[in-house]
Legacy VTK file of the C-alpha trace (Angstrom):
# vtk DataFile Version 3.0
C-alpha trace
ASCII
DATASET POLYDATA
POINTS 400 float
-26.330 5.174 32.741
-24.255 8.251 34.114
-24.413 11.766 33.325
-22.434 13.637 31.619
-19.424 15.909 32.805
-20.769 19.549 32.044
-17.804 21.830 30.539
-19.961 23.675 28.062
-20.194 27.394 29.481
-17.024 27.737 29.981
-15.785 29.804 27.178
-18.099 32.370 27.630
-17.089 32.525 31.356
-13.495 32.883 30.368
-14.429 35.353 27.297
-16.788 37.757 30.008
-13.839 37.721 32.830
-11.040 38.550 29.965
-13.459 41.394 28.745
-14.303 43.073 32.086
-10.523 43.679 32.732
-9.969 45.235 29.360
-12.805 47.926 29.761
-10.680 49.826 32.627
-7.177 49.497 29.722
-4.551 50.530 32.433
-6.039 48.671 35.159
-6.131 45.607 33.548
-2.427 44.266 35.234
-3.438 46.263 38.710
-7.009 43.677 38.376
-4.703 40.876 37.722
-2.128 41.925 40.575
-4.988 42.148 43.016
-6.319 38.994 42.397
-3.083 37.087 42.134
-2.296 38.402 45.615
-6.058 37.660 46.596
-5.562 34.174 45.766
-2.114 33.947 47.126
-4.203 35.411 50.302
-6.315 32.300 50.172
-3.968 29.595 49.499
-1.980 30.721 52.947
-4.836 31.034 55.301
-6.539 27.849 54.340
-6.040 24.158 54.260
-4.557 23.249 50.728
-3.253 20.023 49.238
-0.758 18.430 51.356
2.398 16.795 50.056
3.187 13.281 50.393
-0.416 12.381 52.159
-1.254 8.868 51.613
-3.825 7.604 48.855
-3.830 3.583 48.519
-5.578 2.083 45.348
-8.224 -0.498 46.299
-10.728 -2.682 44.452
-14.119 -3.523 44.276
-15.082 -7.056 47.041
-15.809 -10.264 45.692
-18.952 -11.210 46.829
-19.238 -12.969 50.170
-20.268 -16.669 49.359
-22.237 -17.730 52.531
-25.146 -14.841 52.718
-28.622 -15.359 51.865
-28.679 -12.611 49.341
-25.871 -14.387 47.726
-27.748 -17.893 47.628
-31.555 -15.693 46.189
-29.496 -14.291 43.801
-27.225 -17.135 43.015
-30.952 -19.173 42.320
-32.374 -16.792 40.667
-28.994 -15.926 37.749
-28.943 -19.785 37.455
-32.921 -20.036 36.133
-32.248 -16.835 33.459
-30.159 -17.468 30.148
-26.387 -16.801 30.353
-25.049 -13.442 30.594
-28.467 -11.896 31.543
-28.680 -9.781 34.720
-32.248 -8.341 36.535
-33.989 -5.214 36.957
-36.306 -3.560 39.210
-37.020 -0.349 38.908
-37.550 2.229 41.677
-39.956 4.878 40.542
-41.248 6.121 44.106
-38.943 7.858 46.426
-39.762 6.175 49.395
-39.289 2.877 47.835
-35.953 4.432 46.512
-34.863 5.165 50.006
-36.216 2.244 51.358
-34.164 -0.059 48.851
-30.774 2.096 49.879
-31.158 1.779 53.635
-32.174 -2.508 52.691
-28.453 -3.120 50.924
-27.109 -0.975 53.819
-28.621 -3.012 56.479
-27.683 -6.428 54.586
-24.217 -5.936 53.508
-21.949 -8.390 54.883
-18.527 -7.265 52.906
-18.616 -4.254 51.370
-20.514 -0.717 50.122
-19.686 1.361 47.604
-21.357 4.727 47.952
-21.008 7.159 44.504
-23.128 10.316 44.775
-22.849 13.981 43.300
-24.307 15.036 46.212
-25.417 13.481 49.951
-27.333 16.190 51.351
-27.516 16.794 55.437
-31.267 16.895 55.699
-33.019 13.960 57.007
-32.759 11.109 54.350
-29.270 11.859 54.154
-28.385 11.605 58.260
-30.728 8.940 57.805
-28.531 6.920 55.262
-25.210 7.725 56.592
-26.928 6.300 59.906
-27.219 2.850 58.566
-23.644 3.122 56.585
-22.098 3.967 59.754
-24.185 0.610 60.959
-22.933 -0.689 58.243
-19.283 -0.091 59.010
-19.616 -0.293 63.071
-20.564 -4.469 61.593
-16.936 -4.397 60.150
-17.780 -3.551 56.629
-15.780 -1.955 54.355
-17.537 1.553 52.837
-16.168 3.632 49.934
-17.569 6.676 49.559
-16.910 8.824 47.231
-18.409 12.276 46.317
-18.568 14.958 44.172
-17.047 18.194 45.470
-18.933 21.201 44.627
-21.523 20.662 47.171
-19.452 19.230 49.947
-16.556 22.175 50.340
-17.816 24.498 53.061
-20.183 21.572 54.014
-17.739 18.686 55.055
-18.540 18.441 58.493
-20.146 14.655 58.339
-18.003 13.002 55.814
-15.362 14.176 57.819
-17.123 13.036 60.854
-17.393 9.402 58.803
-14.080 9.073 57.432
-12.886 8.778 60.922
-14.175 5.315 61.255
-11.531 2.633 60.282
-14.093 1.053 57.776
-15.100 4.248 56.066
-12.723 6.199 53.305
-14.202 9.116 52.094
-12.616 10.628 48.726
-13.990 13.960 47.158
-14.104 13.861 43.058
-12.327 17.355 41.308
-11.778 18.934 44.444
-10.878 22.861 45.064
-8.119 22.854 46.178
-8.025 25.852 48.329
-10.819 24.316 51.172
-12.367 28.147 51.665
-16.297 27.982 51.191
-16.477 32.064 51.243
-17.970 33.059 47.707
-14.939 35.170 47.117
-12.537 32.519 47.768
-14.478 30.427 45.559
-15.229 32.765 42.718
-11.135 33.061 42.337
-10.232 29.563 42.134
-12.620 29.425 39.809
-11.310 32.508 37.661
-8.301 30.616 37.564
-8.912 27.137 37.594
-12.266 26.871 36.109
-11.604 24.688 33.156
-11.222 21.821 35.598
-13.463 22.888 38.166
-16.611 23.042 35.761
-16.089 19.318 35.076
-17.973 17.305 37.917
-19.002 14.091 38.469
-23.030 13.096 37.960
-22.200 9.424 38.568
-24.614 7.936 41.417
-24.296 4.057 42.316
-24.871 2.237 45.514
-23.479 -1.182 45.843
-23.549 -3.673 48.478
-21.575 -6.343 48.529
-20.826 -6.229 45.039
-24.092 -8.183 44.076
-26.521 -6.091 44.217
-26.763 -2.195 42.853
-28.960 0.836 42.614
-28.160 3.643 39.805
-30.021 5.903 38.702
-31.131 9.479 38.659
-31.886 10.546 42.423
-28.564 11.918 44.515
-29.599 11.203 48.288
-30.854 14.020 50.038
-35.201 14.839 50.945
-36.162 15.948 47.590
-35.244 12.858 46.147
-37.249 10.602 48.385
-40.644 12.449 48.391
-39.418 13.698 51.759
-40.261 17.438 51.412
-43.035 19.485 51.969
-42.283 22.205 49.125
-41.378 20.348 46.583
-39.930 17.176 45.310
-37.887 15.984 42.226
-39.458 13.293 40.700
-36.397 10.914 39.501
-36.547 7.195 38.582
-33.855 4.419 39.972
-33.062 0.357 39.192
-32.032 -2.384 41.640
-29.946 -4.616 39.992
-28.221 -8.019 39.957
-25.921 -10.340 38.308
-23.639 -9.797 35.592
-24.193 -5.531 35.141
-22.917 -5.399 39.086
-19.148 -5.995 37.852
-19.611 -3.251 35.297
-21.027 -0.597 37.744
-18.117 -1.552 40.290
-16.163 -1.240 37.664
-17.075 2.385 36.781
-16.557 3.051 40.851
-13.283 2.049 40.586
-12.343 3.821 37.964
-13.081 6.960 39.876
-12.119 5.632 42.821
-8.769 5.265 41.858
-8.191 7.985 39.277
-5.905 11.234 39.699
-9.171 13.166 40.209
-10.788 11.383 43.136
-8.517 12.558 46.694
-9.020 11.187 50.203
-9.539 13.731 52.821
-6.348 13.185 54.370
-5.133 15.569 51.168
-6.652 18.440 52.666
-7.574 17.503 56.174
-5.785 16.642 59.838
-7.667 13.208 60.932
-7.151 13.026 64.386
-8.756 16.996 64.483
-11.760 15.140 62.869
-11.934 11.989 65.167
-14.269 13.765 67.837
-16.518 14.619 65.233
-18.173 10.898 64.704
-19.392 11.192 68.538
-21.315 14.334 67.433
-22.644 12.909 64.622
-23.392 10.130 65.781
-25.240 11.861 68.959
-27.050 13.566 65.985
-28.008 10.785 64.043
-29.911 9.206 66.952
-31.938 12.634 67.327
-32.152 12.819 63.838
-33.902 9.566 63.716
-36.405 11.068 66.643
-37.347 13.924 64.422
-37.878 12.227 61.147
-40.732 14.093 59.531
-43.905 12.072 59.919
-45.750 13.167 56.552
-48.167 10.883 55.050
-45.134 9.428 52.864
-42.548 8.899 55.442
-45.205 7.383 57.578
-45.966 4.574 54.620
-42.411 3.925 54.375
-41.986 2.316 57.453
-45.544 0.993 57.449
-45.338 -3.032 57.526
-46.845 -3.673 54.252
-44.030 -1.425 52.096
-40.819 -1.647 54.136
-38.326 -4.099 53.419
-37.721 -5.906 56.460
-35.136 -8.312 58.238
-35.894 -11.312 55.890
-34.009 -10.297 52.513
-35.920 -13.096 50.351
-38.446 -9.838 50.075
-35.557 -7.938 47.858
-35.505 -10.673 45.330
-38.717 -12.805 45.564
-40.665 -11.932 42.062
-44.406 -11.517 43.745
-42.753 -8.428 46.098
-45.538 -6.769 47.462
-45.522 -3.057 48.076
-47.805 -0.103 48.707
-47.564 3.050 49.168
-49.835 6.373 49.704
-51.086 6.923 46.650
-51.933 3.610 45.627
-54.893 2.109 47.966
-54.167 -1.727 46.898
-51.045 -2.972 46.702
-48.661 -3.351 43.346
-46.455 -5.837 42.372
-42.613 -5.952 41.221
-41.634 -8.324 38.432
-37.607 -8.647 37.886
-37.168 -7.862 34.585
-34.180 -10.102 32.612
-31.939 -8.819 29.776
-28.557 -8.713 28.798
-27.280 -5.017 29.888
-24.596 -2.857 29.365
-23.432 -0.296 31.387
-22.338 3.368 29.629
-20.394 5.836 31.979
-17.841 8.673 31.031
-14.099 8.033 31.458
-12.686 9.776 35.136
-9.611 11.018 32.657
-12.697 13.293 31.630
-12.296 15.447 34.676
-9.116 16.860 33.959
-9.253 19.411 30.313
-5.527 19.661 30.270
-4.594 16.292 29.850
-6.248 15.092 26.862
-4.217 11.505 26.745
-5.638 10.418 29.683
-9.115 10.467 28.394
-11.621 7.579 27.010
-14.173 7.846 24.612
-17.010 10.213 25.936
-19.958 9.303 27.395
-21.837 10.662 24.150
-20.059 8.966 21.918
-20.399 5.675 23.263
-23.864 6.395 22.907
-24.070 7.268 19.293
-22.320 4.135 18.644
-25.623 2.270 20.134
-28.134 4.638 18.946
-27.348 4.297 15.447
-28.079 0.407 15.302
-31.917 1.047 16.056
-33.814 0.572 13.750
-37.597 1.742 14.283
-37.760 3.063 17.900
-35.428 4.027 20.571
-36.682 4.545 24.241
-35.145 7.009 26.489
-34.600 8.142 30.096
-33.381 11.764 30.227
-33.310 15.111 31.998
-33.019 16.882 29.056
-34.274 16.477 25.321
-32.790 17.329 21.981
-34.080 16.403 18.661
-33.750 13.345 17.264
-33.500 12.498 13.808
-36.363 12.862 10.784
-38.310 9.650 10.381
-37.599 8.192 14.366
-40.470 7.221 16.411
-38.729 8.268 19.537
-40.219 7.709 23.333
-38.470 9.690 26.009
-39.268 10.832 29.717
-37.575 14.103 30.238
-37.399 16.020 33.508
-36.513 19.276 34.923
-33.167 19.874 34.202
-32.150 21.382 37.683
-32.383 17.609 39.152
-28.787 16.669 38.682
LINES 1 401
400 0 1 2 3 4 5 6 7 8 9 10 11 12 13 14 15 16 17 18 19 20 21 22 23 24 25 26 27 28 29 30 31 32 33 34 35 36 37 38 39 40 41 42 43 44 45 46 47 48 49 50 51 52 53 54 55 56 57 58 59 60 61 62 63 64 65 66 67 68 69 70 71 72 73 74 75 76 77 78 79 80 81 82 83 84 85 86 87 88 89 90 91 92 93 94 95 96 97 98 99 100 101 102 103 104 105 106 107 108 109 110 111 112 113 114 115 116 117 118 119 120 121 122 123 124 125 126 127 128 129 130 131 132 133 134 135 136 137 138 139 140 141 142 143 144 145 146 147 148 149 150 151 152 153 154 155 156 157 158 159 160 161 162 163 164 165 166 167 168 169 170 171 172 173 174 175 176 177 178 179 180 181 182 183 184 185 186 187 188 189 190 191 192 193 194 195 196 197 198 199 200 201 202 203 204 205 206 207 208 209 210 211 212 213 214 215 216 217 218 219 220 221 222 223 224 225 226 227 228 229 230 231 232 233 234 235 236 237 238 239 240 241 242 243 244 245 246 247 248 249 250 251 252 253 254 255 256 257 258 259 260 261 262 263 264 265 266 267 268 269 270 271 272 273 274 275 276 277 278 279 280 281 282 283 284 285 286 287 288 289 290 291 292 293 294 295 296 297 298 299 300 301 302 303 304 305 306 307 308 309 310 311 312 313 314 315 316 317 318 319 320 321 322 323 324 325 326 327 328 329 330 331 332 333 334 335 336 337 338 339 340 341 342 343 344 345 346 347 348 349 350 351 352 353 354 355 356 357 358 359 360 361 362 363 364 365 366 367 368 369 370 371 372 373 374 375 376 377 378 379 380 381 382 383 384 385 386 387 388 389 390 391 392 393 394 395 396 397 398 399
């Protein structure tokens, strides 16, 4: 299930800018003046949307019909009724990270990589290490990310989209690429209706087959990987039927008005001598990788996933990890699914056509069929109504 676009505060943005102007009365049009020209400023000294750059719509990858993954997974759909897809989920980061880098290392087609935010720490060089892998095999990686963390920190998914397997879009972009607060704070001012909309979605599929969603974005304090703190998020691996839906969703983005490839903003062949730097970084990255107790388990024998991939789908998986002295087991769970994500159209507040039903009201529509309990998964809790027995699992609300 995906989050939410977040347009709430908004008004009372617009409502404090409109009444800081009027306090000075006659300087209200020198205010607007300056900041017009401020922004005119911007838009002239930095890269802005370029006209006729080229944005092809693709699809998601049938699955490749001659892997191994596709013949465990193919074995195991064919022993479960009709319709019904499986489950795992990932509650530890490790084995969240550990499951990411798997699909990566096993795709034979095709990723699709959906993220609010990729951070540049180490789990996050770390995964766009084996993507690059990935792609350097000759598969074909989508990537596409949500822009308020990435402007003013582009330098690797620029680095990445230079590869001719790897696109790299970025979801609601500014359009003026300036990361100085300033320059920010005025686009903002003027454009903030649409800029306050992002995208929460978060999806990993390989091959088309086989998927993680969930709550964790990839970056250290989603894998456990930190030494201050740590979010504490929950994922699912998944297979069969509810794959088409979540490639679905990423192509929905993927191809909607909101979602622009780099070469909108950006001059490729600038960028192309960036992948040798990264690359040279990724491989001292990898040297450098913290070795707490946690990172040590994850690439201890008896938890990592290794180069046979009957261990991603066999139902008696054994894992372990640092907490647990004895090892636990993983039991695919099978149910028909259905998968609940806001329409891209969302992303844009001035063209109201455009957009589907919101994400909360497809969810009312399923809430109001239960009948004695209703289980949730949320970062935030509101009441629910008198009289329902309600189980939920809320977290801090600043993991997004």
């Amino acid at each position: 299930m995906f989050a939410a676009h977040n347009s709430t505060k908004v008004k009372k943005r617009r409502d404090t800018v409109s009444r800081f102007f009027l306090i000075g009365g006659n300087t209200h049009g020198a205010g607007i003046a300056f900041l017009l020209t401020l922004f005119l400023l911007l838009a002239s000294g930095c890269s802005s949307v370029r006209k006729n750059y080229a944005k092809v719509a693709s699809e998601a990858l049938p699955p490749p019909p001659h892997t191994i993954n596709t013949r465990h997974i193919a074995e195991q759909l064919a022993m479960q009724p009709e319709g019904h897809s499986g489950f795992r989920l990932l509650a530890l980061g490790t084995e969240a990270l550990t499951a990411r880098i798997a699909l990566a290392d096993q795709a034979a087609s095709s990723l699709d990589v959906q993220y609010y935010m990729i951070h540049d720490d180490s789990t996050g060089r770390l995964v766009i290490k084996h993507i690059l892998a990935a792609a350097d095999r000759g598969v074909r990686v989508r990537v596409l990310i949500d822009d308020i963390h990435v402007i003013g920190n582009d330098r690797n998914i620029l680095a990445i989209d230079t590869h001719p397997n790897v696109e790299v879009r970025i979801f609601n972009p500014f359009k003026i690429r300036k990361s100085l607060a300033l320059g920010l704070a005025t686009q903002f001012l003027f454009d903030g209706r649409r800029l306050n909309r992002r995208m929460h979605n978060k999806s990993f599929i390989a091959d088309n087959q086989v998927a993680i969603i969930g709550g964790r974005n990839i970056g250290d304090e989603y894998f456990d990987a930190r030494q201050d703190m740590n979010f504490r998020d929950l994922d699912v691996l998944a297979v069969g039927p509810i794959v088409a839906q979540i490639s679905q969703s990423f192509d929905d983005f993927w191809n909607s008005d909101a979602a622009y490839p780099l070469v909108a903003f950006y001059d490729q062949d600038k960028a192309s001598k960036k992948l040798i730097a990264l690359r040279a970084t990724l491989e001292k990255n990898a040297r450098d990788y913290p070795s707490t107790e946690n990172i040590r388990v994850l690439f201890s024998p008896t938890f990592a996933i290794d180069d046979d991939p009957d261990d991603l789908f066999e139902d008696d998986l054994t894992e372990s990890h640092a907490e647990t002295p004895h090892p636990r087991r993983f039991n695919w769970c099978w149910a028909p699914a259905q998968l609940i994500a806001d329409d891209p159209g969302k992303a844009n507040p001035y063209d109201a056509p455009k957009k589907g039903p919101h994400i909360g009201e497809k969810l009312a529509e399923i809430i109001t069929t239960a009948n004695e309990e209703l289980l949730l998964i949320s970062p935030t809790l509101s009441p629910v109504p008198k009289g329902w027995k309600c189980s939920a699992i809320s977290s801090n609300a600043a993991s997004t």
